[in-house]
N, C-alpha and C positions, 0 to 999 in steps of 0.2 A: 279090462286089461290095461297095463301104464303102457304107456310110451317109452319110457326107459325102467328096464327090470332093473331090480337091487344089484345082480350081477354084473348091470353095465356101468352100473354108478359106481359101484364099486372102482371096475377096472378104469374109468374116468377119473376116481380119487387118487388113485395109485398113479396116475400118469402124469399128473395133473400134480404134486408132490413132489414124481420125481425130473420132471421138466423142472418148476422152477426152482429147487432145490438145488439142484445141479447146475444149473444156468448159473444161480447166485451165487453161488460156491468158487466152478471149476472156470466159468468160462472166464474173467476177468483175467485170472493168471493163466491161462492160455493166450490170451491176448496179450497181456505184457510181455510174454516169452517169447513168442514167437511171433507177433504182430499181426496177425490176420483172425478174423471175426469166423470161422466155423464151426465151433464147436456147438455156441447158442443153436446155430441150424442143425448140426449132424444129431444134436440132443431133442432140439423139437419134434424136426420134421420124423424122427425114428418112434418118438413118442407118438406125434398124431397120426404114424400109419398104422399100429398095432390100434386105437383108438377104433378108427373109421373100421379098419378090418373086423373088429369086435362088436360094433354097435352097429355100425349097417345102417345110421339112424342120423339125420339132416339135426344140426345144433349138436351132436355130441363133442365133436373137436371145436369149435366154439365155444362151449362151456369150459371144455379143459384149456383152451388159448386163455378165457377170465380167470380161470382159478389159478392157474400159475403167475397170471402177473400178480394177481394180488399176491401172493407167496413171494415171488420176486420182491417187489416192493415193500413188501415186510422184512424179508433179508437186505436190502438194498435200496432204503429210499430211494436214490441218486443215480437209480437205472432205469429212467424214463424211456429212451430207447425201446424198452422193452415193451413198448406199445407197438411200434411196428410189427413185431411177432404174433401180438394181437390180431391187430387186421390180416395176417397172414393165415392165422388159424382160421377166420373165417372166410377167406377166400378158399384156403383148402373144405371147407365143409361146404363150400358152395359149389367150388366146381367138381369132387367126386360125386354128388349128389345129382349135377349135369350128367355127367358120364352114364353113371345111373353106377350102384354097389353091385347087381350082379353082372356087370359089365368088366367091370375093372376084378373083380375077384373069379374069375370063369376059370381060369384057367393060370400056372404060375409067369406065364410070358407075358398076359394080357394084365396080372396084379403088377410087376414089374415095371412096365411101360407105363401104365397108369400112373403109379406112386409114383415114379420117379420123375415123370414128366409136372404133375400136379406139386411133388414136393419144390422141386426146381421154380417153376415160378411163382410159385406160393414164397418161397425166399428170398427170391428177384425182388418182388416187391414188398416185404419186407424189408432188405436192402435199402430201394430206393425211399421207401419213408426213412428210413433211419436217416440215411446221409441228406434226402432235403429238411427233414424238418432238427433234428437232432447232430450234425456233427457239426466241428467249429470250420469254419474256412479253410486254415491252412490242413488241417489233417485232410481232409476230405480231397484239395487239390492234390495229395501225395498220389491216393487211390485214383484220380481221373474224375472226380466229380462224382455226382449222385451214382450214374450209372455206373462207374467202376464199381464201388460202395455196394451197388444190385448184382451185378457181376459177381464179386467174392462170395458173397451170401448165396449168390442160384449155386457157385460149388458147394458150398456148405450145405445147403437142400438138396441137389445131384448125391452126396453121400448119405446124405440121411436117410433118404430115399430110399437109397440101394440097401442101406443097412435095413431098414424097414420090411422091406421086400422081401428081402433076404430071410428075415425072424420069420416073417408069414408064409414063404416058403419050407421052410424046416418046420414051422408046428404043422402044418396041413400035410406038409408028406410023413411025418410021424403020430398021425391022426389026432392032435388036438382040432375036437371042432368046438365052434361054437356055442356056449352051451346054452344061450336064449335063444339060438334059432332053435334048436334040436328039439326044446321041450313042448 
């Protein structure tokens, strides 16, 4: 038996697609418009919770964290940045995997608290890479330094979260399960 079934690869391609797809696309001009960085998180972190909820499986949201950037950076040389999201994807695979998956998926308050606490500082620190290593001086003093910079991002992971949560709540009470554990 593989490690990861075709099924989860699959829902990994599709995530992993429409992360940096959409990052490359929408998130720039959300940022021009309105000035604040969350959408890159509310589009991740909502991607890597159906991800982990799906696979159940330590390196899945790390692979989808590599395959977006690279999609990223094919649509966007010049979104380097977009390494911090990186390391973020693998912190979220590292610490649901602490927690343990049937921990955090037991029950919809316990999937909840989980993703949302896990997507938040999984963003934070994304955040704070992006503004220490990636932003110029003056922008970054507007936000308060690094950590303001980690601050916006943990809201932008706080939503995604919840968005997240929220998807894996409404397919589990309308009985979509998962269909590599099932088989």
């Amino acid at each position: 038996m593989t490690y990861l079934g075709s099924r989860d690869v699959a829902v990994m391609a599709l995530g992993a697609a429409l992360w940096g797809v959409l990052n490359a696309i929408f998130s720039p001009i959300f940022f021009r418009i309105f000035g604040i960085p969350i959408l890159c998180d509310l589009i991740g972190f909502t991607t890597l919770t159906i991800i982990v909820w799906w696979t159940r499986k330590l390196g899945a949201t790390t692979i989808v964290g590599l395959i977006a950037t690279a999609i990223n950076f094919l649509l966007n040389p010049a979104g380097t940045h977009f390494l911090g999201f990186t390391a973020a994807s693998v912190v979220f695979d590292i610490v649901e995997k602490l927690i343990g998956y049937q921990n955090s998926f037991r029950n919809p308050i316990n999937a909840f608290v989980s993703i949302v606490t896990v997507s938040t500082l999984s963003a934070t620190i994304a955040g704070y890479i992006i503004g220490t290593y990636f932003m110029v001086g003056p922008a970054l003093a507007m936000w308060g330094g690094a950590w303001g910079w980690a601050g916006i991002h943990g809201v932008g992971g706080l939503i995604g979260g919840a968005i997240g949560a929220s998807l894996i709540s409404a397919l589990t009470s309308r009985g979509v399960l998962v269909v590599s554990r099932v088989e």
